[in-house]
N, C-alpha and C positions, 0 to 999 in steps of 0.2 A: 552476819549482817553486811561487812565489807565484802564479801562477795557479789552478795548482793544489790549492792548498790554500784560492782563496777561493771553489772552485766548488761543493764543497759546501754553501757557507753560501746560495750563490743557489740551491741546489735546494730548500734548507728555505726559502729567502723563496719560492718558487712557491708549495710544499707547502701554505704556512701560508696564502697568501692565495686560493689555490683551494677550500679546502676551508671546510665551515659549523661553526659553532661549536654547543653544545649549552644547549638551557635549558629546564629541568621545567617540567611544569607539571600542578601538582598536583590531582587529581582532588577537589571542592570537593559537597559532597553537601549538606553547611547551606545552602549559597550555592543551590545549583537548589532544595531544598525550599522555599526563601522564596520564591524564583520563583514557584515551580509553584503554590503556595498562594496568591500573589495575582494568578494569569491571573484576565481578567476577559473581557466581549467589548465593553469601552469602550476607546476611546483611539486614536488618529492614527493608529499602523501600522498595526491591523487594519481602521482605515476606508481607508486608504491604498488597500492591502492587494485588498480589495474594490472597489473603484474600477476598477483594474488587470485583477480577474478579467473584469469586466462589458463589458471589450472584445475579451476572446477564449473567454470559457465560455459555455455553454448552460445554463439552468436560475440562471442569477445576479440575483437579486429586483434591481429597479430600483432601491430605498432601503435599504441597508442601517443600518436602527436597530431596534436589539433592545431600545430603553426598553418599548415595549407587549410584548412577549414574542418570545421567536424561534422564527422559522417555519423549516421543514425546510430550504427553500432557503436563509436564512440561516445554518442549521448545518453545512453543506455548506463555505459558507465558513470558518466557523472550523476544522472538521477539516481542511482543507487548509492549515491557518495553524497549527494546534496537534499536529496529531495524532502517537503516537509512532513508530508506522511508517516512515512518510515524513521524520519526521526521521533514523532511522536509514538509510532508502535514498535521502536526499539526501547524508549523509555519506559513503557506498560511493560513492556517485558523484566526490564528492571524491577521492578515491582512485582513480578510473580518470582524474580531468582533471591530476591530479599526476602521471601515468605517461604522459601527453602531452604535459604543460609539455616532458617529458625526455624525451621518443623521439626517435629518428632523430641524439644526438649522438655527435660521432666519440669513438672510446677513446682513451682519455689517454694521452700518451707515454711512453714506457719507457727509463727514463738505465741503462745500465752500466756498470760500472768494473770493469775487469783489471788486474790487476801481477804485477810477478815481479822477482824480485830473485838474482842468481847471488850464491853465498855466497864463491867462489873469492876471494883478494884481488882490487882493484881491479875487483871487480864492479860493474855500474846496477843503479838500481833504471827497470826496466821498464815503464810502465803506458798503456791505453787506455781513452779516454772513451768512449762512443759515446751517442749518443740516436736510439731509432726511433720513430717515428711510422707510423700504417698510414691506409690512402688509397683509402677505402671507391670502388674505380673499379667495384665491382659494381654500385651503384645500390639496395643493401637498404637502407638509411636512409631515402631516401625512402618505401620499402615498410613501413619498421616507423613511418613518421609516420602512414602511410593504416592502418595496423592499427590503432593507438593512438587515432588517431581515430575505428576503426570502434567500439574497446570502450567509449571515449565514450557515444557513438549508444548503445549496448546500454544503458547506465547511465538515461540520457536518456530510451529506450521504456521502461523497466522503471518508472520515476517516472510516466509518463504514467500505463501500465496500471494501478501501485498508484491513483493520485490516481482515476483513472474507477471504478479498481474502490471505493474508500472512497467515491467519491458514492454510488454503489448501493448499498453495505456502512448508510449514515448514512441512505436512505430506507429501508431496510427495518427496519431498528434503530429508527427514527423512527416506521414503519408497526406495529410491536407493539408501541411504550408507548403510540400512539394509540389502538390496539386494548386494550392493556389499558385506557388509563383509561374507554373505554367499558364493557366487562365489570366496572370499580369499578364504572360508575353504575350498570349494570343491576343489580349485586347487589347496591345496597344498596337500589332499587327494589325489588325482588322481597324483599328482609327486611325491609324494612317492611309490604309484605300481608302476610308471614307473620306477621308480631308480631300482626298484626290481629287476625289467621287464631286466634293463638296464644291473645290476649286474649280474644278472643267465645268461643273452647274453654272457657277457668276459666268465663266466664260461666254458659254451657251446663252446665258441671259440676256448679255449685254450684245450677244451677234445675232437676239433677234430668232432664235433657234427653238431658245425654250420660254414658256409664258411664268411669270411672276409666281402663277400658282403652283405651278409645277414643281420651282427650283425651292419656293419654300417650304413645299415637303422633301424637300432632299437637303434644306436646311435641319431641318426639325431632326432627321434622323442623323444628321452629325451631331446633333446637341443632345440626341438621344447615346448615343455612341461614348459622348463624352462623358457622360453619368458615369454607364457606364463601368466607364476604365475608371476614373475616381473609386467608383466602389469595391472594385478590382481591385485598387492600392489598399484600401483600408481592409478587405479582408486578407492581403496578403501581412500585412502588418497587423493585425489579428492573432493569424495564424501563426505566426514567430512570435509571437508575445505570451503565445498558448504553449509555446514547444519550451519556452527559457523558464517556463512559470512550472513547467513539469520538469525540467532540470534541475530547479533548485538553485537558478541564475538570476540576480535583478534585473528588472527590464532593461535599463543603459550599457548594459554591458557589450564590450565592440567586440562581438565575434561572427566569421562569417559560416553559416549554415550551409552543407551542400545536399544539395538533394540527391534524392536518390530510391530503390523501390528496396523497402522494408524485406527482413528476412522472414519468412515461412516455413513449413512443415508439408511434408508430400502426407495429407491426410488418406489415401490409398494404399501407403505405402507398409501398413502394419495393422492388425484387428484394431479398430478405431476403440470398440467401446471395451475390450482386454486392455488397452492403453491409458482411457478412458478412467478405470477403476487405478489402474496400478499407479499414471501420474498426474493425477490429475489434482495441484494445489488444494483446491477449495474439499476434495474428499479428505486429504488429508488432515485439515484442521479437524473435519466432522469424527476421522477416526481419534484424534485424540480428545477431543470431548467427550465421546465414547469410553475411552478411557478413564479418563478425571471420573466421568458416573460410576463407573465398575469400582473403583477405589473410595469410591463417596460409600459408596453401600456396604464394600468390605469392609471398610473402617467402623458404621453404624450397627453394623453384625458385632462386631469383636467390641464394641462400648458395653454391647448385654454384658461382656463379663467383667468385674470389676476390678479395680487396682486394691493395693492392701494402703493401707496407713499407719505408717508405726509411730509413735511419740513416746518421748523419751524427758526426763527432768530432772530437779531437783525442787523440795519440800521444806517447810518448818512447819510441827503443831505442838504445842507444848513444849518448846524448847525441843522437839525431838526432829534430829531432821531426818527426810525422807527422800527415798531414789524411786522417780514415779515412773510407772512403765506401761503402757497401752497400746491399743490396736485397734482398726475398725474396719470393716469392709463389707458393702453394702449387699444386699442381697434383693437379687432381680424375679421376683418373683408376682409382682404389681405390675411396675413402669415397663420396667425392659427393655428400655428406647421404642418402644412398637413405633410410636408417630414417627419419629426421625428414619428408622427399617423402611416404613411403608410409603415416607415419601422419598426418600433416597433409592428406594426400586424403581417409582412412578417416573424418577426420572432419567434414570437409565433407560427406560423403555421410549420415553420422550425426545432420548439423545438416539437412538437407534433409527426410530422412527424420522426423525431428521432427515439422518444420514443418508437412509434407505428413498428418500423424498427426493432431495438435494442430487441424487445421482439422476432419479428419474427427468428431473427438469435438465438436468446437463445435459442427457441423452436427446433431450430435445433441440436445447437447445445445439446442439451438433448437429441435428436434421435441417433444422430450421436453418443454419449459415452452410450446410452442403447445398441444400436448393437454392441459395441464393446466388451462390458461385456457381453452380450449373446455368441457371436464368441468366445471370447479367453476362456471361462466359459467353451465350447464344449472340445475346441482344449486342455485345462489345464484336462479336463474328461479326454478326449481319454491318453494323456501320462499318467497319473496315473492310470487307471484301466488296459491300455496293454502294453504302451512302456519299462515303467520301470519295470512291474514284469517281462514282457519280460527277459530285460536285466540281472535282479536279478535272473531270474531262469536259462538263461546262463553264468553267472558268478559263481552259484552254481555247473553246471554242468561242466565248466570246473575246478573247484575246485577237485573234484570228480577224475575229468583223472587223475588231475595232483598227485593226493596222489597216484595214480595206477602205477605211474612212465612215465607215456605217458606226455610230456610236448608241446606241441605246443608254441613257442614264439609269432608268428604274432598273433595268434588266441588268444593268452591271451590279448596283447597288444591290438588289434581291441576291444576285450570286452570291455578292461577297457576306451579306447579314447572314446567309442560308450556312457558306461556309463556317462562318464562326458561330452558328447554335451550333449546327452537327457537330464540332469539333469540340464544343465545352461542353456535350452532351457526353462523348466521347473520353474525358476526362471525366466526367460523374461517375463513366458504367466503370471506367480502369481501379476510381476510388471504390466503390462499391465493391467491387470481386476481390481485393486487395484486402480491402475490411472484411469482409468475412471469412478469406482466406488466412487472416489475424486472429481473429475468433477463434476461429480450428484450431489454433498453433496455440493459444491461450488454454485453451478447455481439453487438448490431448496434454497439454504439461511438457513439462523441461526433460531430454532423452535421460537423465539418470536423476535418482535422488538424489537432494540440492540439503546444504545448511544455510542459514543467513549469509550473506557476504558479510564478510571479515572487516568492518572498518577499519579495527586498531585506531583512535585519533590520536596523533603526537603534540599537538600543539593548536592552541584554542584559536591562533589564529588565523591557518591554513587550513583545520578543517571543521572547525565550528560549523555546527548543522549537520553534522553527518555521526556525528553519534546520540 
């Protein structure tokens, strides 16, 4: 009976030292805001950081120092260091490599106790221990390791895809505030002729030259001008607030932005849709969910067969005591997993069919941004070989009157409005072929198979946010 009674206390010492203990941990919002408000793009990790990229990324500047100002490709690096995204689907990933530390282990053993006691005088009391343990002789353990590791893999392309797709996300982002601060310069170009324009108007006014009505529509169009350029300012400050928000930078932060035209891919230069298949991010996530299916189903095949269950004890009935020994194992010959078989095939076919989908629409859309860069390539010719010399050889020519003392106001005025649509027109088509020449560069994928970037973070303070 004193066995019996100190067997319990050894199943709570298991209990206690198999299992983990609990400790909060309190969600700290002061603490990341101090963070977040002194990222910077100085200091060790992120030069680290960068060092690391530059021996397996494409597009990684040879120096990275952003003291002279930081260039696209530099920004590229720190969105992959800062960004919020990725740090949200490096954490998910966490979460599939924590469901692999712990796949494929056996289930914990199962202790019972039974008694029985006859009330009659000179009654026992009656009891059995037993402990079963099960003895995975199916082989699905192994098959839930190869699963666990395929939805790894999933976690793993899906980081690649995001990080390839934020590089192209951070050139195009980068490509319209470079575009906008051009459209600043040009409008505050063009509202300086006009003020000109505006000034020699009162002149002309006041000598009698031109009538009231006249000069306040050449009013109007300076205050139209001025719009404007104001709106110029705020979309250029827009557009940097768009590029620092895709870095992973607070908006305050003093750093100067250099523009500049985003790196591409010669889409000619290789079998677009051979490239297409081989590196193209977004296929890659699709083949490893492919995967995770094929492994879902293997494992629901190999459940049909069963595990053993052995149990093992000790007994008292009549003061006699006993050594209990048993076994079970179930037999498939009803259930069989059919349902789980039938829909773990359904959807492997489901993941294929995806996949097989997904490629079709990238093929497209790869048609769809080659015409676009053919079109706007035409329409970007035609203004730079006629509209603008056009313009420029009439803004010559009225130059010319005017030193003759012949001044035309409207006719100056139309030139200079005319030069500056054509010219912001002319920045639209350079944004546009640029963007779709981004597309391409996107949807052919990175020249060799890529793993995540490397954070490594050292210190919560310098790189907080990037793991």
């Amino acid at each position: 009976m004193s066995r019996l009674c100190a067997l319990p206390f050894g199943i709570v010492a298991l209990y206690a030292a198999g299992c983990q203990s609990y400790a909060p941990a309190p969600l700290e919002l002061e603490t990341h805001r101090s963070a977040f408000h002194a990222r910077s793009v100085d200091g060790e990790p992120l030069a680290a950081f960068a060092e690391r990229l530059r021996d397996t990324e494409i597009a990684t500047p040879a120096v990275f120092d952003p003291s002279d100002g930081l260039t696209a490709a530099e920004g590229e690096v720190l969105a992959l260091f800062y960004n919020a995204d990725l740090r949200m689907l490096r954490a998910q990933a966490g979460v599939a490599d924590a469901a692999f530390e712990n796949a494929g282990l056996w289930e914990d053993p199962v202790f019972g106790f039974d008694g029985a006691e006859i009330l009659s005088s000179g009654g026992t009391f009656d009891y059995g221990l037993i402990a079963n343990i099960t003895i995975p002789i199916s082989g699905r353990l192994d098959i839930e390791k190869d699963r666990a590791s395929a939805a790894v893999d999933v976690e793993r392309r899906r980081i690649v895809d995001a990080e390839w797709t934020l590089r192209t996300a951070v050139r195009r982002t980068w490509l319209a505030w470079s575009i906008a601060s051009e459209r600043l310069a040009l409008a505050e170009e063009i509202l300086a002729h006009v003020e000109d324009i505006s000034a020699l108007t009162t002149r002309l006014e006041d000598a009698g030259e031109l009538s009231r009505v006249q000069g306040r529509l050449l009013q109007i169009e300076a205050e139209s001008r001025r719009s404007l350029h104001l709106q110029a300012v705020l979309d250029e400050r827009r557009a940097r607030l768009a590029v620092l928000h895709m870095l992973g930078l607070p908006p305050e932060v003093n750093l100067e932005l250099v523009p500049g035209q985003p790196a591409t891919v010669d889409a000619g230069s290789d079998d677009a849709l051979a490239r297409l298949i081989r590196c193209n991010t977004r296929l890659d996530v699709h083949r490893a969910n492919y995967q995770v299916a094929e492994d879902t189903l293997r494992l629901e095949i190999r459940k049909q067969f069963p595990d053993l269950t052995i149990g093992t004890g000790y007994g008292s009935e009549g003061h006699d005591d006993r050594l209990l020994l048993g076994f079970s194992i179930p037999i498939p010959i009803l259930n069989a997993n059919q349902a789980a078989i039938a829909d773990a095939r359904a959807q492997r076919d489901v993941a294929r069919i995806t996949a097989e989908t997904a490629y079709e629409q990238l093929v497209h859309d790869l048609a769809n941004a080659r015409a676009t860069v053919d079109a706007v390539r035409e329409q970007r010719a035609a203004f730079e070989t006629t509209m603008i010399p056009m313009l420029d050889e009439q803004d010559r020519e009225i130059t010319r009157i005017a030193e003759l003392g012949e001044i035309d106001t409207f006719l100056l005025l139309e030139t200079v409005t005319r030069q500056y649509d054509a010219r912001s027109r002319l920045l639209d088509l350079q944004q546009a072929e640029t963007d779709a020449d981004l597309i391409i560069t996107q949807l052919l994928g990175p020249d060799t198979t890529r793993e995540p970037a490397d954070i490594a973070p050292t210190t919560s303070a310098s790189t907080e946010g990037a793991s």
